[in-house]
Residue frames as qw, qx, qy, qz and C-alpha x, y, z in Angstrom:
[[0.431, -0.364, -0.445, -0.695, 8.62, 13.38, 20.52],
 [0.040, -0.225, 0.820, -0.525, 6.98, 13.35, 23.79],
 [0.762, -0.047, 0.343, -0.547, 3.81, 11.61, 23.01],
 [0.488, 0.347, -0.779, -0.187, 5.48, 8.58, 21.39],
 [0.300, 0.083, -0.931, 0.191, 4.55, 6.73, 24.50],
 [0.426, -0.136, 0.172, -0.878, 1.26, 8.58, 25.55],
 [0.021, 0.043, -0.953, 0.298, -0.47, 6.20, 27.59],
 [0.384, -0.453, -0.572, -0.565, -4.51, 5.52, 26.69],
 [0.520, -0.451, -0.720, 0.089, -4.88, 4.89, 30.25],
 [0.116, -0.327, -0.228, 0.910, -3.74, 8.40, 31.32],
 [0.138, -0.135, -0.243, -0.951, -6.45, 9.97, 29.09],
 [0.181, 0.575, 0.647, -0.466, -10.30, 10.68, 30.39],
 [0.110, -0.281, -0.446, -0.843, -11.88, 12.28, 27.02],
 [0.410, -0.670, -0.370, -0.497, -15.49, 12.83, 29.49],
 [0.440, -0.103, -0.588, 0.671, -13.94, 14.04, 33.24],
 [0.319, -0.777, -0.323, -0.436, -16.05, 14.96, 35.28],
 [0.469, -0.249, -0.400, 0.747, -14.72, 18.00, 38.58],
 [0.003, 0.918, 0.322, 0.233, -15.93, 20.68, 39.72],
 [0.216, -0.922, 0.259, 0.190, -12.71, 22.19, 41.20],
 [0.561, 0.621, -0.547, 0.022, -9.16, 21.98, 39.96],
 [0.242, -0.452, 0.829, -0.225, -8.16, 19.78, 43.11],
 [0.858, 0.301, 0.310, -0.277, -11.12, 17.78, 41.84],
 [0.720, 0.666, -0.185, -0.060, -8.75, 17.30, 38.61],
 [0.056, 0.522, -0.815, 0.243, -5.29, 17.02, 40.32],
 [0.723, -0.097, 0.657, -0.188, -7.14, 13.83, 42.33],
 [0.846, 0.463, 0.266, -0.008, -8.64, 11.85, 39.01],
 [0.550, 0.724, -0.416, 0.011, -5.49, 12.90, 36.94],
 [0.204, 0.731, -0.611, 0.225, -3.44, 12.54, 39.07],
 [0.766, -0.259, 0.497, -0.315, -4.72, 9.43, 40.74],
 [0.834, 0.528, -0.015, -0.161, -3.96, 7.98, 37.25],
 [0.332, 0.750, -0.497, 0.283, -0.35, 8.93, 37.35],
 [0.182, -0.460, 0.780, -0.384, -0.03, 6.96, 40.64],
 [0.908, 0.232, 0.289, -0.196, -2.21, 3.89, 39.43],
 [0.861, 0.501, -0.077, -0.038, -0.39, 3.46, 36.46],
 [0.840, -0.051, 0.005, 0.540, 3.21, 3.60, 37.95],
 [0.614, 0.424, -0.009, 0.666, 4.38, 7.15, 37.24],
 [0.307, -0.721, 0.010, -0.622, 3.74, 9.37, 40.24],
 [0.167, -0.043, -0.730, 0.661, 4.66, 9.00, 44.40],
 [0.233, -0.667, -0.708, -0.013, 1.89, 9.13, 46.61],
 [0.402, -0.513, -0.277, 0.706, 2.86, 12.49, 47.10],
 [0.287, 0.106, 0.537, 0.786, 2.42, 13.95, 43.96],
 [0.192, -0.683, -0.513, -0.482, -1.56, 15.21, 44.23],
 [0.408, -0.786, -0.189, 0.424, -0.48, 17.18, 47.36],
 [0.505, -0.287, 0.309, 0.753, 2.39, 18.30, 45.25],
 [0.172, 0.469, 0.598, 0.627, 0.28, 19.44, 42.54],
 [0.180, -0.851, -0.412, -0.272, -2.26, 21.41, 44.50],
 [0.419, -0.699, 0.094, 0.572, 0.82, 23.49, 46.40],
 [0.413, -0.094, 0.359, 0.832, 2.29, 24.55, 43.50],
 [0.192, 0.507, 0.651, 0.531, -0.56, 25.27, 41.64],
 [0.288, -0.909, -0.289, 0.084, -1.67, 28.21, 44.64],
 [0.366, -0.626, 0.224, 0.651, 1.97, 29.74, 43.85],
 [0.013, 0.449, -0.547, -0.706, 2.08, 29.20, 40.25],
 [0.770, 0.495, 0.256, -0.309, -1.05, 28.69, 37.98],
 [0.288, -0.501, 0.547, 0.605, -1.40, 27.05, 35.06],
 [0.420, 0.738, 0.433, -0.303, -4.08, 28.08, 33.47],
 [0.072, -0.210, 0.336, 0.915, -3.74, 29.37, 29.72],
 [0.564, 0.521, 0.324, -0.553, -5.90, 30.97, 27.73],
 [0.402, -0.014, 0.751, 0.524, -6.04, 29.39, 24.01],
 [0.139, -0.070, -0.508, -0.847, -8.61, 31.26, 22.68],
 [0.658, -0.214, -0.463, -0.555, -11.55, 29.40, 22.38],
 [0.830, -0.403, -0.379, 0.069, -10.91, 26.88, 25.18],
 [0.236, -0.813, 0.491, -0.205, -8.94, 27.78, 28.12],
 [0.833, 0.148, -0.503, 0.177, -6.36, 24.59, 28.69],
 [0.448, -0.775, 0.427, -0.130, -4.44, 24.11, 32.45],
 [0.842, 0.320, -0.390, 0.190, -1.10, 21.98, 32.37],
 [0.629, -0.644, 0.436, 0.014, 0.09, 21.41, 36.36],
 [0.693, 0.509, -0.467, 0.205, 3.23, 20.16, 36.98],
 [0.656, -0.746, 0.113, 0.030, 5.25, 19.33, 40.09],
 [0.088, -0.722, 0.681, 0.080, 8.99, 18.97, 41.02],
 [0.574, 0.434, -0.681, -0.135, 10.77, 15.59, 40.06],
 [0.077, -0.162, 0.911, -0.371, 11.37, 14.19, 43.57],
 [0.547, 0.059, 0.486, -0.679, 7.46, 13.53, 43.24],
 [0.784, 0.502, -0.022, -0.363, 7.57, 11.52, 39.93],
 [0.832, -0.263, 0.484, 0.063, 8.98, 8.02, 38.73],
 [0.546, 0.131, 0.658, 0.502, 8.65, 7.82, 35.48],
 [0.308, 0.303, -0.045, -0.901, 7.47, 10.93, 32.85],
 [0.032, 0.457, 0.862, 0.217, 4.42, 10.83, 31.01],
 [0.023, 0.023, -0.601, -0.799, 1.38, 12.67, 30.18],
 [0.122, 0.317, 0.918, -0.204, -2.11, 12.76, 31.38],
 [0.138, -0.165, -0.399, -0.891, -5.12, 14.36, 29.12],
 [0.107, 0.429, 0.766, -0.468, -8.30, 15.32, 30.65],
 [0.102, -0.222, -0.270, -0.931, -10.97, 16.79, 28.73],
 [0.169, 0.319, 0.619, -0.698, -13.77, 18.24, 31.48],
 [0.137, 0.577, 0.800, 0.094, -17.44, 17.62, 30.74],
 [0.134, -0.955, -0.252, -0.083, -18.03, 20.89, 32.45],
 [0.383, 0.611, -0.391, 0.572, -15.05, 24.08, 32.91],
 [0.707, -0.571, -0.254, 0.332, -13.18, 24.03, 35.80],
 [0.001, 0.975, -0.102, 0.200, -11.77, 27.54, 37.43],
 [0.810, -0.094, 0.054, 0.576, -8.38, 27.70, 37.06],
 [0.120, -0.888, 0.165, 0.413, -5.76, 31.05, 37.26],
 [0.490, 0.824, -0.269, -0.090, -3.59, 32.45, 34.44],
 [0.745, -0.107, -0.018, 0.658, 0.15, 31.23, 34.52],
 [0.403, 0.431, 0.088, 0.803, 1.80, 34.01, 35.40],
 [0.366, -0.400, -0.099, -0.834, -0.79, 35.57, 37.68],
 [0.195, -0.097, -0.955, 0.199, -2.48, 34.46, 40.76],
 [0.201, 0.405, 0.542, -0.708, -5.67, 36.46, 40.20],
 [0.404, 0.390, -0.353, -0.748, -6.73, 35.96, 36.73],
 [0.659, 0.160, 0.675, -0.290, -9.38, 33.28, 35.98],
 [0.307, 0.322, -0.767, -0.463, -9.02, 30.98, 33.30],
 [0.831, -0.034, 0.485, -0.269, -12.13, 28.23, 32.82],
 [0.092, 0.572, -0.750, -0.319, -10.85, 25.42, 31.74],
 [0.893, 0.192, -0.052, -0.404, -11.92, 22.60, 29.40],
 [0.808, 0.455, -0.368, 0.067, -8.88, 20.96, 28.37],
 [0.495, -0.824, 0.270, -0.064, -6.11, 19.21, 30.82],
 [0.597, 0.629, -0.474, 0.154, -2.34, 18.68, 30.03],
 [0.753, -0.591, 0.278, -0.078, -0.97, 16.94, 33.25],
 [0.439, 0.725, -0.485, 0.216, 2.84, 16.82, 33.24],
 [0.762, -0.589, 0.254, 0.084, 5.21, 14.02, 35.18],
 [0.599, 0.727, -0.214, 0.257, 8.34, 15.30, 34.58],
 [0.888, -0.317, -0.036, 0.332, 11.60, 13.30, 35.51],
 [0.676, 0.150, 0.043, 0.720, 14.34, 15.33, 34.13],
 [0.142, -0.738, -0.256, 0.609, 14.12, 19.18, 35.00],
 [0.039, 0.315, -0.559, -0.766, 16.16, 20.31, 32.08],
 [0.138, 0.469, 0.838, 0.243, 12.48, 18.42, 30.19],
 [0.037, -0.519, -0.587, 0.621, 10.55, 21.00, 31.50],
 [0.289, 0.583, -0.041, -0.758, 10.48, 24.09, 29.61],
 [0.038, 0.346, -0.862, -0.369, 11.11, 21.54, 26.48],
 [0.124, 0.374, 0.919, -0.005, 7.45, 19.61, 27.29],
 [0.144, 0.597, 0.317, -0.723, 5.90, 22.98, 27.86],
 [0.067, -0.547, 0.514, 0.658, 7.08, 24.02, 24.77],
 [0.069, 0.014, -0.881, -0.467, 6.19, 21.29, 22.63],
 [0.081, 0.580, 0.804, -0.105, 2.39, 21.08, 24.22],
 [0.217, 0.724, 0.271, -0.596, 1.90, 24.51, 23.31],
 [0.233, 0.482, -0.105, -0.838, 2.81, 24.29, 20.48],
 [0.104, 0.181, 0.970, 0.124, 0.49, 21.77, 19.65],
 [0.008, -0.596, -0.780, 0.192, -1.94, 23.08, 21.35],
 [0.206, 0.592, 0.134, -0.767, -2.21, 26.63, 19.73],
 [0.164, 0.018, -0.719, -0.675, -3.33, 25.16, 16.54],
 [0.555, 0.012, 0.052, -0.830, -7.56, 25.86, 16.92],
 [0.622, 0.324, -0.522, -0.486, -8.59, 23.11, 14.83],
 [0.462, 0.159, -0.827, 0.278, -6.56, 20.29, 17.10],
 [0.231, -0.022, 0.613, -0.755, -8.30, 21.91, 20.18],
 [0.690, -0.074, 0.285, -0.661, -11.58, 21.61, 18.66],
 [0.799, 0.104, -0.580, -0.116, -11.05, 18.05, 17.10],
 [0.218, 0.086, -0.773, 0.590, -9.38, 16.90, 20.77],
 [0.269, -0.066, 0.291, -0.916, -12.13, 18.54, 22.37],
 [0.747, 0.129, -0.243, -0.606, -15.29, 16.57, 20.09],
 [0.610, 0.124, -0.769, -0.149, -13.84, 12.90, 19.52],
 [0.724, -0.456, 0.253, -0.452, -14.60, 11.57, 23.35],
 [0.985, 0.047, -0.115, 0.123, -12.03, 8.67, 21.96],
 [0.670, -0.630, 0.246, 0.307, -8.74, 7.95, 23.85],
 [0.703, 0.220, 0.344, 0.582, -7.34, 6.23, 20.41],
 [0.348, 0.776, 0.327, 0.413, -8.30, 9.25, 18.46],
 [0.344, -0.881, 0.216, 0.244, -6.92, 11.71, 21.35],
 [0.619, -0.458, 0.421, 0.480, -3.37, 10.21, 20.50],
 [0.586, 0.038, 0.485, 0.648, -3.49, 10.05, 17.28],
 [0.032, 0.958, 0.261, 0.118, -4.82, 13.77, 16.62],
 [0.429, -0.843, 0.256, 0.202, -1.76, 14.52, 18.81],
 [0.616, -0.096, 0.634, 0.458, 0.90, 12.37, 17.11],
 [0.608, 0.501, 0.536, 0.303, -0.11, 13.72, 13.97],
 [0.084, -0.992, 0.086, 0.029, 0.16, 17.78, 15.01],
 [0.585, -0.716, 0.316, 0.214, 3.28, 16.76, 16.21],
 [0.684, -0.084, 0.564, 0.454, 4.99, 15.19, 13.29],
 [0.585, 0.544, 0.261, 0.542, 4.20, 17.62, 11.01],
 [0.477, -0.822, -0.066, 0.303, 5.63, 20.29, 13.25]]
C-alpha cells in the first residue's frame, strides 16, 4: 500500500499557484523540507513536465501527478495538493492539450521498477468520483489520508 506512510506534512488541502511551476515550488519545496527530495528535484520536475505532461482528465476535476527520475529523490513518498484556484496543466500523453487542474498527486519515486506500480495504484483511486469530490471538500490533512487509506483497502 503506498499511502501507509503518507505524510500530513506533505499535504496542502487550500494551495494556493497560479502556474504549475508555482506548484512544483510549494510541493515540491515540501519534499525537500521534509527529507525526501535533492535540491534538485523542483528543476527536475519542471523539465520533465515540458516533455511529458501530467495532466489527466478525471472527469469532473482534472488531477496532475509530476514525477522526476530517482537520482533526484531520497526517500519515496507522496505529496497532495488540492489548489484553491485551477492551475493549467497539459494532457499526459500530449504536449498541447490543456488540462485545469484542481487536484495534485506529487510522486518521489526511489525505485524505478515503483513507477508504473504508484501510477497505477493513484489512478485507481483516483477514478472513483465520489473520493475526488470528498478529497476535494474536507480542507483536512487527517481526513485527506484517511479517505485515501480507505479507497485503497477496499480495492
Amino acid at each position: 500500500m503506498i499511502w501507509e506512510d503518507l505524510n500530513e506534512n506533505l499535504i496542502v488541502p487550500d494551495l494556493e499557484a497560479k502556474s504549475s511551476d508555482e506548484v512544483f515550488e510549494k510541493l515540491g519545496g515540501l519534499f525537500i523540507a521534509e527529507g525526501y527530495c535533492k535540491d534538485t528535484y523542483i528543476n527536475a520536475l519542471k523539465d520533465r513536465e515540458k516533455d511529458f505532461p501530467t495532466g489527466v482528465n478525471m472527469g469532473s476535476i482534472g488531477i496532475a501527478i509530476p514525477h522526476t527520475d530517482k537520482q533526484h529523490v531520497i526517500k519515496g513518498g507522496v505529496a497532495i495538493g488540492v489548489l484553491k484556484e485551477p492551475v493549467h496543466f497539459f494532457q499526459m500523453g500530449t504536449t498541447d492539450e490543456p488540462v485545469e487542474v484542481k487536484l495534485v498527486f506529487m510522486l518521489a519515486v526511489e525505485d524505478p521498477k515503483e513507477h508504473l506500480v504508484f501510477l497505477q495504484r493513484i489512478l485507481a483511486v483516483l477514478q472513483d468520483q465520489d473520493v475526488l469530490a470528498k478529497i476535494m471538500k474536507t480542507g483536512d490533512k487527517k481526513k485527506i489520508v484517511e479517505i485515501i487509506k480507505e479507497k485503497e483497502s477496499n480495492l
